[in-house]
Backbone as JSON, one array per atom type, in Angstrom:
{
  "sequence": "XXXXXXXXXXXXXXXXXXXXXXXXXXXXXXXXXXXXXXXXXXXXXXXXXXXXXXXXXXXXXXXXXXXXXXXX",
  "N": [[13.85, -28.05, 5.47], [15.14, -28.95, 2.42], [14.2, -29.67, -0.92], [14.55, -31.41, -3.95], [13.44, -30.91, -6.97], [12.81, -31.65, -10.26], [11.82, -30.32, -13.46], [10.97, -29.88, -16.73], [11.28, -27.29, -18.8], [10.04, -26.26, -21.84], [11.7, -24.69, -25.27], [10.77, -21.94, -25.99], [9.75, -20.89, -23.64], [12.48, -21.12, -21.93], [13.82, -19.51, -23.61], [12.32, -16.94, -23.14], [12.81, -16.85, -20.37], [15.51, -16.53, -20.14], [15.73, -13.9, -21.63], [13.88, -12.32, -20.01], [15.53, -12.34, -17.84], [18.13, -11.42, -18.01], [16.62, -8.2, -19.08], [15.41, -7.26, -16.7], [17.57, -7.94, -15.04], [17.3, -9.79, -12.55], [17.83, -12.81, -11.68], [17.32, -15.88, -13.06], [16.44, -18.01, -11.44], [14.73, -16.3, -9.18], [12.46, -15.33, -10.82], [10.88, -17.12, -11.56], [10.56, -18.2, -9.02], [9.18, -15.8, -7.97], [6.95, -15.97, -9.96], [5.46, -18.44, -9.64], [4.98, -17.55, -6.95], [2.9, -15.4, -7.07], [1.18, -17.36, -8.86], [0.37, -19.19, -6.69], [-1.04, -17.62, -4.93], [-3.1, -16.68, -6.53], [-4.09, -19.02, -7.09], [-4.94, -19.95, -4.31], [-7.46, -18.04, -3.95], [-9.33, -18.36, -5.85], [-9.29, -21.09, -5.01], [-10.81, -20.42, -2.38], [-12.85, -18.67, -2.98], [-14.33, -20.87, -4.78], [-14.96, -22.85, -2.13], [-16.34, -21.04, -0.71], [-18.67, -20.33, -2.73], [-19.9, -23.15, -2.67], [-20.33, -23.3, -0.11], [-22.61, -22.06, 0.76], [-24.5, -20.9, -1.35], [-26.59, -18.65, -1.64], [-25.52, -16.6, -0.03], [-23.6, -15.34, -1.0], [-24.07, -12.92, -2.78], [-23.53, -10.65, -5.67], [-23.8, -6.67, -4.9], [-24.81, -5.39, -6.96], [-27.35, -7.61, -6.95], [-27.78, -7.99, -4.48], [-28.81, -5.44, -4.32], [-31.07, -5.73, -5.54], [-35.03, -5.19, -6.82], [-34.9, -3.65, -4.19], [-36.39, -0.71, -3.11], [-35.18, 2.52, -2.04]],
  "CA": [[14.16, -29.18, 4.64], [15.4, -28.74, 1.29], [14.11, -31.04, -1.44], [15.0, -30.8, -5.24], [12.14, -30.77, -7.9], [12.81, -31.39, -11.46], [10.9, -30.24, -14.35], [11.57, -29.41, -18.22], [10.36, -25.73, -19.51], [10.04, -25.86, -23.5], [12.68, -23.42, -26.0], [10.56, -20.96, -26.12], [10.23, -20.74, -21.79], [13.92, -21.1, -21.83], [14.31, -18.33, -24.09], [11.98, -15.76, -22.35], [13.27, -16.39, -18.73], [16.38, -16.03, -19.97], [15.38, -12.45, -21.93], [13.65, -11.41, -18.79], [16.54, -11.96, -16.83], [18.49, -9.88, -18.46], [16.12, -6.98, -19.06], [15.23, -7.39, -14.93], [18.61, -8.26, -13.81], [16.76, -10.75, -12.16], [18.46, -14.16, -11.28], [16.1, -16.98, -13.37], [15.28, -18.71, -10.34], [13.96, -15.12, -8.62], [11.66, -14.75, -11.7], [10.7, -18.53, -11.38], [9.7, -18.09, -7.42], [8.14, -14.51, -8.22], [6.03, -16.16, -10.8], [5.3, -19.23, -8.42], [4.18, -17.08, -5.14], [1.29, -15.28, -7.49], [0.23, -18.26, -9.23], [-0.09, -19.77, -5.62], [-1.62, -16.66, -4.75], [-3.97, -16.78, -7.32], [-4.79, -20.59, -6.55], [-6.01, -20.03, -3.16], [-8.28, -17.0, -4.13], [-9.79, -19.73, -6.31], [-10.21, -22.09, -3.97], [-11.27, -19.87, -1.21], [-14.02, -18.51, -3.84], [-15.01, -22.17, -5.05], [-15.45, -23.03, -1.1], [-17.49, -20.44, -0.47], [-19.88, -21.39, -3.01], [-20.3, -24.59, -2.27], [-20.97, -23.69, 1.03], [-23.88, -21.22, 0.96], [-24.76, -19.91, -2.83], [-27.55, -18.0, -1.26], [-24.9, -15.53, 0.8], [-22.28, -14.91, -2.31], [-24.46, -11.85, -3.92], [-23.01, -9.24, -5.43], [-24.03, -5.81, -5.12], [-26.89, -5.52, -7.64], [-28.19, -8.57, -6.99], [-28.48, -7.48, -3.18], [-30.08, -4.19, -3.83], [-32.32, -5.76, -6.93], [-36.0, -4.47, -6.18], [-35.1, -2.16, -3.22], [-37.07, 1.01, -3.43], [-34.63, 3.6, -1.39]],
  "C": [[14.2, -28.7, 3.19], [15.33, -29.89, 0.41], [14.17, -30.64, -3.1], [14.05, -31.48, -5.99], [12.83, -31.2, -9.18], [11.6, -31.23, -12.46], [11.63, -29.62, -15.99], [10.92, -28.11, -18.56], [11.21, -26.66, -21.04], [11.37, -24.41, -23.83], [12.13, -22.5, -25.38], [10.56, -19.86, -24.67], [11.21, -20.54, -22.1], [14.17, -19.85, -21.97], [13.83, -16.82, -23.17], [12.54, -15.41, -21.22], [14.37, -16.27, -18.6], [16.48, -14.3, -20.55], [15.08, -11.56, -20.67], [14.58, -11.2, -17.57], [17.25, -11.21, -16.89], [18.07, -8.56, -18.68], [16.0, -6.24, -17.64], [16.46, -7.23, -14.4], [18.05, -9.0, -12.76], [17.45, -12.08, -12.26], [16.97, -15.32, -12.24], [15.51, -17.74, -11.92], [14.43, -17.89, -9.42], [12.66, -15.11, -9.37], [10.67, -15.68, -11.59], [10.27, -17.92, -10.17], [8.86, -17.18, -7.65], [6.71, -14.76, -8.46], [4.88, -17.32, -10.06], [4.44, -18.61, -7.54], [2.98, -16.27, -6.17], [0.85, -16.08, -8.29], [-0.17, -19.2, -8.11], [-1.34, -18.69, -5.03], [-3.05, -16.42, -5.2], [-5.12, -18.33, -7.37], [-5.73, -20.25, -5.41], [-7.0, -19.17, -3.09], [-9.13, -18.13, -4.74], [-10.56, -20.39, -5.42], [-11.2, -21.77, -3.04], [-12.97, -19.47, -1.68], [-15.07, -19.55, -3.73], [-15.54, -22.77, -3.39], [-16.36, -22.25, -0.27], [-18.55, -20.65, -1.24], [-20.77, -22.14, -3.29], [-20.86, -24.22, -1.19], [-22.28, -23.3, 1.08], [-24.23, -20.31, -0.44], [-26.08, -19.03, -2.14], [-26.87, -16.47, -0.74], [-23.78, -14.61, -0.35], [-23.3, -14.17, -3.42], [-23.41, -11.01, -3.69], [-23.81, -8.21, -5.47], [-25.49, -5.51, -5.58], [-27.23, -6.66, -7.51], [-28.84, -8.59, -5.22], [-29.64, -6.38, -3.09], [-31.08, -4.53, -4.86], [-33.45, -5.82, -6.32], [-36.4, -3.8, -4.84], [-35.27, -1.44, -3.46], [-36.27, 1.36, -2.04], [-35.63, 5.12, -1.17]]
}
């Protein structure tokens, strides 16, 4: 299913994604999806984070805070 979005970018947007298209040879709407799939990308890392925790803050150490006062 194909469904059509609108939205406004600002000049200054405009201007860049048309600069980067040209430097890229990149199609604007390639650069646009590109940019899209790692800010989705970046969302669900996020979330996935933030739902962990919530679930169990007790299990989400890092590192030094696991080995803090282990004598080896």
């Amino acid at each position: 299913m194909h469904e059509e979005i609108k939205f406004v970018l600002d000049h200054e947007t405009v201007e860049a994604l048309q600069t980067y298209s040209a430097l890229l040879k990149k199609e604007p709407a390639v650069i646009i999806k590109e940019a899209l799939q790692g800010y989705f990308e970046a969302a669900e890392q996020q979330l996935l984070h933030k739902a962990a925790q919530e679930t169990d803050p007790m299990t989400d150490l890092d590192y030094d805070e696991f080995w803090d006062g282990v004598d080896l």
